[in-house]
C-alpha positions as CSV (number, residue, x, y, z in Angstrom):
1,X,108.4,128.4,159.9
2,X,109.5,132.1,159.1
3,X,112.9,133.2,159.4
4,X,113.0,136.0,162.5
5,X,114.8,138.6,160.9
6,X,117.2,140.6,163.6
7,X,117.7,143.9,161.5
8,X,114.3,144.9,161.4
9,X,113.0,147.7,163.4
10,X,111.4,146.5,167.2
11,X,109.4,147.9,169.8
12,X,109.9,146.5,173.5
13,X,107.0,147.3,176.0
14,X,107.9,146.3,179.6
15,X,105.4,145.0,182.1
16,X,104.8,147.6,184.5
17,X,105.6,147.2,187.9
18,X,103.6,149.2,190.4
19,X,105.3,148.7,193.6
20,X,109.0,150.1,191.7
21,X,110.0,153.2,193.6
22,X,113.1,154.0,190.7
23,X,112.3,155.4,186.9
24,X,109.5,153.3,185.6
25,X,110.5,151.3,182.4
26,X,108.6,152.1,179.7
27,X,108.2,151.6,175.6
28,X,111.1,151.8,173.9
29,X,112.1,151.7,170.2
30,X,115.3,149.9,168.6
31,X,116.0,150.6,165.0
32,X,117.6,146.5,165.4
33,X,115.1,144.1,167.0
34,X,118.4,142.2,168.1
35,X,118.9,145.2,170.1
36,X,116.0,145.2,171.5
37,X,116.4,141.4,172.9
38,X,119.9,142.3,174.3
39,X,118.6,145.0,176.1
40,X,115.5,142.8,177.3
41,X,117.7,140.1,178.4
42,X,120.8,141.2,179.4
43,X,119.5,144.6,180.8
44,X,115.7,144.5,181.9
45,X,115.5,143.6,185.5
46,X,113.9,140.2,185.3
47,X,110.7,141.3,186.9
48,X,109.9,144.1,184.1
49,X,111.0,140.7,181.6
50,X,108.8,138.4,183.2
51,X,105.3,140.4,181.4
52,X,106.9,142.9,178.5
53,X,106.4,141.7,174.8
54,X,108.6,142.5,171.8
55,X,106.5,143.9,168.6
56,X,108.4,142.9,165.3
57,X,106.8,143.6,162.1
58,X,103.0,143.1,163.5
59,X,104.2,139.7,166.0
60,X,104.5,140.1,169.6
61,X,107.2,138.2,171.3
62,X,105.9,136.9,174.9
63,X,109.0,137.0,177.6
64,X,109.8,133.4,176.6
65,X,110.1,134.3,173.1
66,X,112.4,136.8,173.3
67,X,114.5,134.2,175.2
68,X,114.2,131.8,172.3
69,X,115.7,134.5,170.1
70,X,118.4,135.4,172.3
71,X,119.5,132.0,172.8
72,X,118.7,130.8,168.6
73,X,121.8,129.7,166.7
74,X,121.2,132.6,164.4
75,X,121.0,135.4,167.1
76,X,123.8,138.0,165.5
77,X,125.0,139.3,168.8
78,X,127.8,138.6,171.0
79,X,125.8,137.1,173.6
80,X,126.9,138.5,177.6
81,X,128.5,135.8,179.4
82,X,127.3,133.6,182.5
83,X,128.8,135.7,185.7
């Protein structure tokens, strides 16, 4: 297995949600992909989560994915806490 690395840059692409009547949520570029997680976990509402993909160096990250990196041992982040 491959070591994710978390300083590399990422792309985030957020499922579009047709029936949203505020700013759509779209691409985005982060010159960190672990800033690109935080923001897809901690600051995506959960039903632009549920279908977006993160693209780091050629892989795609599924929504579940970018869950496992959050959550990894080796994430570098201070991770939000539990409300």
């Amino acid at each position: 297995m491959t070591t994710f690395d978390y300083n590399t840059e990422a792309e985030l692409f957020p499922t579009r949600n047709r029936k949203s009547r505020g700013q759509p949520l779209g691409y985005r570029r982060f010159a960190r992909a672990s800033d690109a997680i935080r923001f897809a976990i901690e600051e995506l509402p959960p039903k632009f989560l549920l279908g977006a993909y993160l693209e780091v160096d050629e892989e795609r990250y599924d929504s579940r994915g970018i869950r496992r990196l959050y959550e990894s041992a080796d994430y570098p982040l201070a991770r939000r806490s539990a409300a």
